[in-house]
C-alpha distance (Angstrom), angle and dihedral (degrees) to the residues before:
residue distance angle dihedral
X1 . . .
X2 3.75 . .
X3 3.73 107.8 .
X4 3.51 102.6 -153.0
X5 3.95 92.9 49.9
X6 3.94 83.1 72.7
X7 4.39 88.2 79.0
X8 3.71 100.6 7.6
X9 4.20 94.0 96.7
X10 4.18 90.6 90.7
X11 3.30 132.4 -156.4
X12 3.80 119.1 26.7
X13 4.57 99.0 0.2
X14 4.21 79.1 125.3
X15 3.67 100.8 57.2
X16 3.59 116.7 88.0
X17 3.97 86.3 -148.2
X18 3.77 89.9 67.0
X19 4.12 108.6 114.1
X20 3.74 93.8 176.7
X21 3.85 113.6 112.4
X22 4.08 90.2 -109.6
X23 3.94 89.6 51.9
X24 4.25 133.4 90.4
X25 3.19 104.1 -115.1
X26 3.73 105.9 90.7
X27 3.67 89.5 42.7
X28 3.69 97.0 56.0
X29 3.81 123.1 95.8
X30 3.66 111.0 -89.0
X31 3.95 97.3 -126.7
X32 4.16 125.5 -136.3
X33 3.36 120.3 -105.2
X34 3.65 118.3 -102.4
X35 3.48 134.8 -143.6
X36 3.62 88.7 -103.4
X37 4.13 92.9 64.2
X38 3.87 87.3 -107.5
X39 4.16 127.1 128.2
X40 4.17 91.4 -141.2
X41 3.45 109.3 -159.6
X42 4.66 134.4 151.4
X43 3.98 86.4 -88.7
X44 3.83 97.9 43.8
X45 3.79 94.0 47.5
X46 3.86 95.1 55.6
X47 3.46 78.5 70.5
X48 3.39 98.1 81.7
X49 3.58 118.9 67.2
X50 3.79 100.6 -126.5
X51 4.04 96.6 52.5
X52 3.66 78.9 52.3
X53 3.94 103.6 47.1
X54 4.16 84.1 43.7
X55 3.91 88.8 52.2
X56 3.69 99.5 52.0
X57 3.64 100.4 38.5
X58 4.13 84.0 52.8
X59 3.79 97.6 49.6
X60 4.17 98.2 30.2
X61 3.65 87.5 53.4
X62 3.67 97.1 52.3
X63 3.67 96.6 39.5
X64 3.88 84.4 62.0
X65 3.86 98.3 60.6
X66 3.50 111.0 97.5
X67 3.60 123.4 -124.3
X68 3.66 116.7 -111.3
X69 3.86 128.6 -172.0
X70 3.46 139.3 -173.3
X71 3.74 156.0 -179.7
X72 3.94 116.3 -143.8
X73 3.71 114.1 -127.0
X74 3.93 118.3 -145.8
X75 3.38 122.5 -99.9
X76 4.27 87.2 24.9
X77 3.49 142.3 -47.4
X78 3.83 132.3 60.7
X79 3.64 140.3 -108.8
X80 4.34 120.0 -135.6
X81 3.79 108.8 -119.8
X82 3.85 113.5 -157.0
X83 4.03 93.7 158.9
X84 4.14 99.9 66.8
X85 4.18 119.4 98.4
X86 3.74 86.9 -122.4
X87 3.88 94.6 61.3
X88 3.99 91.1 45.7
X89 3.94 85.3 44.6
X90 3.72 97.7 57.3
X91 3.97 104.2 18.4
X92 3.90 91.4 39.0
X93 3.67 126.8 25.4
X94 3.40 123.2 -18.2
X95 3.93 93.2 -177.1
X96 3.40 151.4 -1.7
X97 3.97 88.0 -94.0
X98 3.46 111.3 43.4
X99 4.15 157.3 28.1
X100 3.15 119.4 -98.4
X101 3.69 83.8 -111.9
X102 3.55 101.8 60.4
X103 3.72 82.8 43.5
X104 3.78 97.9 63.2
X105 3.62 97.1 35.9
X106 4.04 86.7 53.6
X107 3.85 91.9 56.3
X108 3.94 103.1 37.8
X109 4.19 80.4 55.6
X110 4.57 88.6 54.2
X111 3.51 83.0 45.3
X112 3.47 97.5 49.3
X113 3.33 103.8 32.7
X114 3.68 99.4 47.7
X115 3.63 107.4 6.1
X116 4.29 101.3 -107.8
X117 3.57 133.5 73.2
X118 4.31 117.0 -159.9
X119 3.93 117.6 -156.5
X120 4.26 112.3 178.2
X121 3.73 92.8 -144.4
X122 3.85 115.5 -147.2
X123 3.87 124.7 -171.8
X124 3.62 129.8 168.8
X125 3.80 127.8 -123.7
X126 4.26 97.3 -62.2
X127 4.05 83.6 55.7
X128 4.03 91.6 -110.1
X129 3.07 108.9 152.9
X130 4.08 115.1 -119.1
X131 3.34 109.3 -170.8
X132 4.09 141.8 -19.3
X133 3.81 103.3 -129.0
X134 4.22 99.8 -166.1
X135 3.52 119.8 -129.1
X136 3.82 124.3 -145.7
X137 4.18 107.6 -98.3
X138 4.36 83.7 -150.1
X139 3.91 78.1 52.9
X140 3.63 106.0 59.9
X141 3.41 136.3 59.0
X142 4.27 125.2 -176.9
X143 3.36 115.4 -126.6
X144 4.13 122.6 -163.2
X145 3.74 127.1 -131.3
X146 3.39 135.6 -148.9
X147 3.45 103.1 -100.6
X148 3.69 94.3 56.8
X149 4.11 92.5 -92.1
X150 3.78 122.4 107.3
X151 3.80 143.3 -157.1
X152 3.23 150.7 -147.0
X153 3.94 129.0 -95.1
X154 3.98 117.9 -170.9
X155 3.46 127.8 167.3
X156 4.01 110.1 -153.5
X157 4.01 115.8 -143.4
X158 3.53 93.1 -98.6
X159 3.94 82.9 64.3
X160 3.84 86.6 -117.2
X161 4.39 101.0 144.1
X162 4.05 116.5 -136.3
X163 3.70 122.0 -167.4
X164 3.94 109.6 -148.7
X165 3.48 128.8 -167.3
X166 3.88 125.7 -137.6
X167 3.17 88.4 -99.0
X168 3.31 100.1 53.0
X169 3.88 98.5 57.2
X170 3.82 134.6 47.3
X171 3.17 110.3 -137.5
X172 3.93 119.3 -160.8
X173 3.52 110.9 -161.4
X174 3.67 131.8 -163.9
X175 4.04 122.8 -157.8
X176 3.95 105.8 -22.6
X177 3.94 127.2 -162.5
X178 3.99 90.9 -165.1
X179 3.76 99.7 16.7
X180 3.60 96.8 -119.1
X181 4.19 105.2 72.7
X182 4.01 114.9 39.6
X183 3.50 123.3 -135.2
X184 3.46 125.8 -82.5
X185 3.82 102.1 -131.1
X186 4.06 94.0 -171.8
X187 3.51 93.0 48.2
X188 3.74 95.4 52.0
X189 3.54 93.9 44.9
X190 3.50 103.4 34.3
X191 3.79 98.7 112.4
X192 3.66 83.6 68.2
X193 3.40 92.7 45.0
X194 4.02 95.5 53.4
X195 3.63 88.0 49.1
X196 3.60 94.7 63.6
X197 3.71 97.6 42.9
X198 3.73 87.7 52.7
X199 3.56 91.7 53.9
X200 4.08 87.9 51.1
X201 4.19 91.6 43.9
X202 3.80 86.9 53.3
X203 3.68 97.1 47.3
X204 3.60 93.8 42.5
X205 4.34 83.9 53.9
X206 3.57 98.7 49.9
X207 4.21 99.1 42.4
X208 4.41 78.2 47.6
X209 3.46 80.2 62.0
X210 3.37 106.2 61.5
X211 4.40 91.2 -97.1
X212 3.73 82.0 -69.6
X213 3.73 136.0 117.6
X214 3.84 107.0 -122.2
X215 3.74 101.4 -136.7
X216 3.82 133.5 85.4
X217 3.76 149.3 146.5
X218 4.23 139.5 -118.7
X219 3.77 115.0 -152.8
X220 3.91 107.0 -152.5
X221 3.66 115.3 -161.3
X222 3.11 88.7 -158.3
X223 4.12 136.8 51.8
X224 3.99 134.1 -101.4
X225 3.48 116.8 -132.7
X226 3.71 94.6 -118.3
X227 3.55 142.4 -46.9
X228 3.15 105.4 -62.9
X229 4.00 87.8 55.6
X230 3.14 90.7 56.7
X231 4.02 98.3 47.9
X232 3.36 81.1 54.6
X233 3.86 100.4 53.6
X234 3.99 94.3 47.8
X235 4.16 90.8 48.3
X236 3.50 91.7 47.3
X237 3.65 93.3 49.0
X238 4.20 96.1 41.3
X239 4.20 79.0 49.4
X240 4.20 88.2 53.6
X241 3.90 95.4 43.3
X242 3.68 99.5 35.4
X243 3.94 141.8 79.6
X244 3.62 105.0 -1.8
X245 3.56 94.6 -6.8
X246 4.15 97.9 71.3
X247 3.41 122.5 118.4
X248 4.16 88.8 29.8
X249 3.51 113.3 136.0
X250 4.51 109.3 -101.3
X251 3.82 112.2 -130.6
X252 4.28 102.8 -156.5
X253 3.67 115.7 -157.7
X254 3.74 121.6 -162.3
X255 4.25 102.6 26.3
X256 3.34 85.0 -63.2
X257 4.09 100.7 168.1
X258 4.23 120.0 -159.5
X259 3.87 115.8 -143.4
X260 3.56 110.0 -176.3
X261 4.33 116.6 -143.9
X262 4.04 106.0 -129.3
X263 3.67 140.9 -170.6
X264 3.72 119.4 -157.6
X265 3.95 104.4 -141.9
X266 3.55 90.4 -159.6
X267 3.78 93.4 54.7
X268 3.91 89.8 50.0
X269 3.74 86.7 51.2
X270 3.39 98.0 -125.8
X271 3.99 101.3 155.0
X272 3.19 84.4 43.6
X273 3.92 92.7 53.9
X274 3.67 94.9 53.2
X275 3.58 99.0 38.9
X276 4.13 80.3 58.9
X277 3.45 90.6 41.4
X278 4.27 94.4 63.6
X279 3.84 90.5 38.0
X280 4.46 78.8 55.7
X281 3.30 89.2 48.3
X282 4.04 103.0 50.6
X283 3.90 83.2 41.7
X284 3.64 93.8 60.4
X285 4.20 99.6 36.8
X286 4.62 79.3 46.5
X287 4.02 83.6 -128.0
X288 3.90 122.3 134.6
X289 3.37 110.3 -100.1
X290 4.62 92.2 -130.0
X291 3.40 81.5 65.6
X292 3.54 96.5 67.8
X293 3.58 88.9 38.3
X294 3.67 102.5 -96.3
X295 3.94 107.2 126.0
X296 3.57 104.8 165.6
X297 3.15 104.5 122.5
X298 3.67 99.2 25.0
X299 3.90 130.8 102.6
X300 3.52 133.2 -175.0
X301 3.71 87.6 -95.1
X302 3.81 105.4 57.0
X303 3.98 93.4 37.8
X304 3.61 94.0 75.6
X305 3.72 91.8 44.6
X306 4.32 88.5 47.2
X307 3.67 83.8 52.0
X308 3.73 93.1 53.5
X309 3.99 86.7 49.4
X310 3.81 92.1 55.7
X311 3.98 90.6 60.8
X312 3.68 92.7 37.1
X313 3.88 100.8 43.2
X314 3.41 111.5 11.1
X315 4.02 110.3 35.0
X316 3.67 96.1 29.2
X317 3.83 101.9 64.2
X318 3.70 85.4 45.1
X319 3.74 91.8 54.4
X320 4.11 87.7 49.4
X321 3.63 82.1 56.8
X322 3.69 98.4 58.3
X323 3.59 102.3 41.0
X324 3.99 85.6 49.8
X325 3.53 90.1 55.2
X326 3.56 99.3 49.3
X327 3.62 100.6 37.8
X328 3.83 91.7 55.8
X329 3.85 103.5 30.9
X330 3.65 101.9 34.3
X331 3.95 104.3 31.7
X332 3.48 84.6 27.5
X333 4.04 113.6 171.9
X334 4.40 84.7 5.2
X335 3.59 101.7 109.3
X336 3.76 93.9 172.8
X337 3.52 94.7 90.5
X338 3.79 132.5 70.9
X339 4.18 117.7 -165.7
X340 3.77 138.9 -163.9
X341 3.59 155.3 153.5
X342 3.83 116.0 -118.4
X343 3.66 110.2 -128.1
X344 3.97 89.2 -177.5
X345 4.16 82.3 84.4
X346 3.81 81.6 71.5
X347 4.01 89.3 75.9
X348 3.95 87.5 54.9
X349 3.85 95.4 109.1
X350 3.86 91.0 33.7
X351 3.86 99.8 85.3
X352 3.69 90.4 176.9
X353 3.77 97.8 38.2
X354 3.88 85.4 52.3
X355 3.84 94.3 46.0
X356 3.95 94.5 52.4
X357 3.68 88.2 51.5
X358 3.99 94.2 55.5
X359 3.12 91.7 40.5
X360 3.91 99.3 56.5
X361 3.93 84.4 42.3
X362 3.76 97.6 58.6
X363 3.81 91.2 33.6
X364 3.70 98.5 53.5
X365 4.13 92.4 31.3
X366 3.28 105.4 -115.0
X367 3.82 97.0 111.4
X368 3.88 121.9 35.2
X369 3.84 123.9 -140.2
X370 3.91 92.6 -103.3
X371 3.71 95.2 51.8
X372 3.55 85.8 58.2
X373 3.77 100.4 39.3
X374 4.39 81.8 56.4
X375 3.71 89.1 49.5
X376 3.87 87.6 55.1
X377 4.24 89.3 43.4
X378 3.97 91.8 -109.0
X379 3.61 124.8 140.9
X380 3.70 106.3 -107.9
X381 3.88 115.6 -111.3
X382 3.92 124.1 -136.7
X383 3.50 127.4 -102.3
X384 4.53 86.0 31.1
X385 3.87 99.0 98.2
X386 3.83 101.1 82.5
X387 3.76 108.2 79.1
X388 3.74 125.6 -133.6
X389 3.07 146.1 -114.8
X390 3.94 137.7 -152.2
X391 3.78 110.4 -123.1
X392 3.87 91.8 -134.5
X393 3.55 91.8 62.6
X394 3.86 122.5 85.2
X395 3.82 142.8 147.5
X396 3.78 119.4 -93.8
X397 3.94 81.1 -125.4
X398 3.39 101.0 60.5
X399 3.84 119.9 107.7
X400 4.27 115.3 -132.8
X401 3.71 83.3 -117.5
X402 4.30 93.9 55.7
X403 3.97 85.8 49.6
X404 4.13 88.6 53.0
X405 3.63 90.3 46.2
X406 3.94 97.5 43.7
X407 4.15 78.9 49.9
X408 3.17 99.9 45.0
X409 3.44 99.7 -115.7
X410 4.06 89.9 -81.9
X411 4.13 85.4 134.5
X412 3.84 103.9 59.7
X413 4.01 84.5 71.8
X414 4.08 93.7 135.7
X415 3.79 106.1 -103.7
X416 3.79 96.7 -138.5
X417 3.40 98.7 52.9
X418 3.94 109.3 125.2
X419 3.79 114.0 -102.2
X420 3.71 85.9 -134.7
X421 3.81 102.7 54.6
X422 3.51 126.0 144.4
X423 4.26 102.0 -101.0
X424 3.85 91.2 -120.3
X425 3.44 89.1 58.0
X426 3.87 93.4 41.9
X427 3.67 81.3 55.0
X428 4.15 97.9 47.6
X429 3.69 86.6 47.0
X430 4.15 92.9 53.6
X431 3.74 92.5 36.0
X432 4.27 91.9 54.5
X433 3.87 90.1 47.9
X434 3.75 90.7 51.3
X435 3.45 95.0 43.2
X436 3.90 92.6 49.2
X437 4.11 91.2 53.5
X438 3.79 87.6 50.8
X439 3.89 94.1 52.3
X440 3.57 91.2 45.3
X441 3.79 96.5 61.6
X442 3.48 88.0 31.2
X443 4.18 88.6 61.4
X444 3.81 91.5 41.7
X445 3.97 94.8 59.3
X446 4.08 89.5 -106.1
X447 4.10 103.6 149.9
X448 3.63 104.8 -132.4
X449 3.92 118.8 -161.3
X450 3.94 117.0 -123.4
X451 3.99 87.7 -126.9
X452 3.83 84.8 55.4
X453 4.06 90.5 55.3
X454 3.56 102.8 44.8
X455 3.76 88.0 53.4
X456 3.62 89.9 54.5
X457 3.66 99.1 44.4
X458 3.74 95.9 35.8
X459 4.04 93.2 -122.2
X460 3.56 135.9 116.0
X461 3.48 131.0 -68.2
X462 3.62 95.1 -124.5
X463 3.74 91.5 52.5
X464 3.82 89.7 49.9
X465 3.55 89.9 56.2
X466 4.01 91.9 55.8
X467 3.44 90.2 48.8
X468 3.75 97.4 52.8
X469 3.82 88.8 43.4
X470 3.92 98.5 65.9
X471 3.67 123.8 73.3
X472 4.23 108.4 -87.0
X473 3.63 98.2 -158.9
X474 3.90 134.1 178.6
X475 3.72 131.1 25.6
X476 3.47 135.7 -13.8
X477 3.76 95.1 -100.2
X478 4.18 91.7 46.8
X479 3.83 90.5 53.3
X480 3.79 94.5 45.5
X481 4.01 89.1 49.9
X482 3.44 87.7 53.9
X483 3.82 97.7 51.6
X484 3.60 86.7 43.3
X485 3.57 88.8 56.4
X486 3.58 99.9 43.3
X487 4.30 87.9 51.3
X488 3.80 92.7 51.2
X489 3.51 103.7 53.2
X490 3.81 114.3 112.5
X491 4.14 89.3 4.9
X492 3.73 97.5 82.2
């Protein structure tokens, strides 16, 4: 197949209105009627503003999650790869012809619209794959074989037909009733769809017409001739009130009286009808309706919750989706590799919302203060990669004596020492306390680290390490005499 025939048709190939032999419309699906009198099909329901509105908040919002992937380490945890053909594929350039934003967006709007996305995969000799040219879903049709496999039929814009094979195509499907074929979301729903065009064709009629029902009747006292006088009367006065006539003020001759035939809108419901008809709409796409601008029944309260939903329930199942996809029909058999979309890119424009979350990471030390200042596109600073940890916090397993150690002992200060003590004494004080917790775990068989000692005595490591290599012998008392003996020399 010749790559570049797949965009080369110009000007209008993308608009389903396009007749021409290069254009859509005589691939797309023909569409049922409705009940409504109207052929729904992906192109028609565009038309109306909410299908829209659903559609672009779906695809715009998934084409802004980054892509994110990684190799799992063992024993736990995971490593960022940024050097692997399926990172530059989806995070880079998918094609020849566009970002990998346009690229997403494009294929979250097949899937929504009509339930099945089509990629032509194309690799070179390793079997990396080089780019995902997409493929029209109107375009393709799946054809089974007889030994239980299928294919893929496409017919370019040039009207050139390609047969793929499974491999050859990635196929993102939406909800599937035999796993093969997704969904076609407008077709199921397209009753619903028809209703609320209908409502907009009829309100677009009646405001063309001036607000007012076009319809009406004369009584004539009186009695025409015949029929043909009478033809003639109501053509001659469509001819004085029509066209560039309307508005004109009539002149009735003869007690001629003019009753005009109306329809109350509000008695047909038809606000009502197309307020119910977006509210339909959002239902069926699972989007909240203030997103496509339809707030009323929303308050400032329950919009920050809705928003929460859309993450939760709406963009997250699709983002299962699409790491499924790729993980098993692009990786394939390549377990070493773990994808996915990061729906933390979501809090971008919510400063706060993005601040609370950093802040609970560093505070609670599951984020560091350079992972965050890389998430914000700062250089990390030294001395930020260890993570913190509040001092309140321990594990029920931790020993008294751990928590002094992983403190520093800075807490065994005696409490009743006199805020107004001399500082050598201060110092004596802290020094005996420290040298006291040492000998205790030193008497009870507790190995104690020669870093952990000179902290606690304020002396060097080196000395720490002498200390700890002779022989403390005798009680708990002798051996803590003897520390304190060895931490006061030359500091009193």
């Amino acid at each position: 197949m010749n790559l570049l025939s797949f965009f080369k048709t110009g000007r209008n190939a993308s608009s389903g209105d396009d007749r021409s032999p290069w254009g859509d419309f005589w691939f797309q699906p023909v569409g049922r009627q409705t009940g409504a009198g109207i052929r729904v099909d992906a192109n028609v329901a565009l038309t109306l503003s909410a299908v829209y509105a659903c559609v672009r908040v779906l695809s715009e919002t998934f084409a802004t999650l980054p892509f994110r992937m990684y190799r799992p380490k063992i024993g736990g945890g995971r490593v960022r790869v940024t050097d692997h053909w399926l990172y530059r594929l989806m995070a880079k350039r998918p094609n020849r012809f566009q970002t990998p934003f346009e690229f997403r967006e494009m294929i979250q709007a097949h899937v929504v619209l009509r339930g099945n996305a089509f990629c032509e995969i194309i690799a070179n000799g390793a079997g990396e794959i080089q780019e995902l040219m997409p493929l029209h879903p109107d375009r393709v049709r799946i054809e089974l074989l007889d030994n239980g496999s299928y294919r893929y039929k496409y017919t370019s814009p040039l009207g050139e037909i390609v047969y793929f094979r499974r491999d050859q195509v990635w196929h993102l499907r939406g909800l599937s009733s035999d796993g093969i074929v997704g969904l076609n979301p407008i077709e199921l729903q397209r009753e619903t769809i028809a209703a609320g065009i209908g409502a907009q064709s009829y309100g677009n009629r009646f405001f063309a017409n001036d607000a007012k029902p076009s319809g009406g009747w004369i009584e004539f006292p009186g009695k025409f001739a015949d029929k043909t006088a009478r033809a003639n009367f109501r053509e001659s006065w469509q001819e004085a009130q029509g066209t560039v006539n309307r508005h004109k003020v009539a002149v009735l001759e003869g007690g001629m009286k003019y009753h005009e035939v109306g329809v109350n809108n509000k008695d047909s419901q038809f606000l009502e009808s197309r307020q119910f008809s977006v509210s339909d709409i959002a239902r069926m796409f699972r989007v909240p309706p203030h997103l496509i601008m339809d707030l009323s029944k929303s308050t400032n309260n329950n919009i920050e919750q809705q928003s929460i939903e859309l993450a939760t329930y709406t963009m997250t199942p699709w983002g299962e989706r699409w790491e499924s996809s790729i993980e098993t029909n692009l990786l394939g058999e390549n377990d070493e590799f773990e994808v996915e979309f990061d729906f933390a890119a979501l809090l971008r424009g919510d400063i706060q919302g993005r601040s609370e979350y950093y802040h609970n990471g560093i505070q609670d030390g599951w984020l560091t203060r350079n992972e965050v200042r890389l998430e914000e596109g700062r250089d990390p600073i030294d001395g930020l990669d260890e993570p913190l940890r509040p001092l309140n916090m321990v594990e029920d397993s931790q020993t008294e004596d751990e928590v002094n150690e992983q403190d520093g002992g800075a807490d065994d200060e005696p409490a009743d020492e006199p805020a107004d003590a001399e500082p050598d004494a201060r110092l004596f004080g802290l020094l005996q306390s420290n040298a006291q917790r040492m000998a205790r775990r030193l008497a009870s068989g507790q190995p104690l680290k020669s870093e952990v000692l000179a902290n606690a005595l304020a002396i060097s490591e080196d000395h720490a390490s002498k200390i700890l290599s002779n022989a403390l012998a005798g009680s708990e008392q002798e051996i803590a005499q003897e520390l304190l003996t060895a931490a006061t020399k030359g500091k009193t």
